[in-house]
C-alpha positions in Angstrom: -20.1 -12.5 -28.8 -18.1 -14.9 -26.2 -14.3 -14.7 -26.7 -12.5 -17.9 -25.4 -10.5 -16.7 -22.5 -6.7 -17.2 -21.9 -6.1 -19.8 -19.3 -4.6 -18.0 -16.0 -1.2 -18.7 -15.6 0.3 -20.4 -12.2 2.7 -18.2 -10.2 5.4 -19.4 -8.0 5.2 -16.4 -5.6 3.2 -13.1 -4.8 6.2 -11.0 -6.5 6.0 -13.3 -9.9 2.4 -12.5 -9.6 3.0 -8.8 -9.5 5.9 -8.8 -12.3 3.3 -10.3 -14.6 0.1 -8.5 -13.8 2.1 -5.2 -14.2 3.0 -6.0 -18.2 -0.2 -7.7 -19.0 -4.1 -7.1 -19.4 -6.8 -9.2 -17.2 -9.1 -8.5 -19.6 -8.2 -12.3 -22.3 -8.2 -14.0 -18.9 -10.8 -12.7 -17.1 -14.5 -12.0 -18.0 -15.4 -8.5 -16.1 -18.8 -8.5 -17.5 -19.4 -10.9 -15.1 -17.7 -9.1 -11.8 -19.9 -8.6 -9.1 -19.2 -5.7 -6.5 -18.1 -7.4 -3.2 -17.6 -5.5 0.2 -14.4 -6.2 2.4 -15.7 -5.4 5.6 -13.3 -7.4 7.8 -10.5 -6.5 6.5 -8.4 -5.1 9.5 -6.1 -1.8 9.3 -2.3 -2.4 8.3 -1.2 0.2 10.7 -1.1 -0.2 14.8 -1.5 2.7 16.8 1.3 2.9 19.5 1.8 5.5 22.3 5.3 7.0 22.0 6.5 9.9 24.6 8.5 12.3 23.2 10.0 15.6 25.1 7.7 18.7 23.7 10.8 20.3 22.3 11.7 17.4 20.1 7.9 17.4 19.2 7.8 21.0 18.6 10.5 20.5 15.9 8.9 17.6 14.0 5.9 19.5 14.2 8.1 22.3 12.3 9.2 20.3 9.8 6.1 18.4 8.9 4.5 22.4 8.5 6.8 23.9 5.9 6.6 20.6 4.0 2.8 20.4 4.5 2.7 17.6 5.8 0.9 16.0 8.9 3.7 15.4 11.7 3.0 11.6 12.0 3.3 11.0 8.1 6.2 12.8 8.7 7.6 10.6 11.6 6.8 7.4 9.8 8.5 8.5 6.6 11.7 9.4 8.8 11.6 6.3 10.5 11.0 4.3 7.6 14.4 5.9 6.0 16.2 5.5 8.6 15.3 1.3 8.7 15.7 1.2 5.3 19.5 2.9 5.2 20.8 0.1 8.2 
């Protein structure tokens, strides 16, 4: 049983891409019987690791916070710093 599939529509941008996939299914365009499993294996991290000195007291208190909300410190660190870009 073949079902003619939808042609895929041509998006101006990544975020027009994302608007439509979010309210649609792949499944009249695309025909996931035939998918094949692929690995990604060069696919480098989105996150650089940086060296940052902090005084052990000021580290002692993220470390605080980051316990009673069960959280690692650096999640912690990156969340805070993310907020605080995001308000300027």
């Amino acid at each position: 049983m073949s079902r003619k599939r939808k042609s895929m529509p041509v998006f101006e941008s990544e975020g027009e891409e994302r608007v439509f996939w979010e309210s649609h299914d792949s499944t009249g365009h695309v025909d996931w019987s035939k998918a094949q499993r692929v690995r990604l294996s060069n696919l480098k991290p989105s996150t650089k690791p940086i060296s940052l000195r902090l005084p052990v007291g000021l580290l002692e208190k993220i470390r605080t916070e980051a316990n009673k909300r069960d959280v690692p410190y650096q999640s912690l660190i990156k969340v805070w710093l993310s907020e605080k870009i995001a308000s300027l």
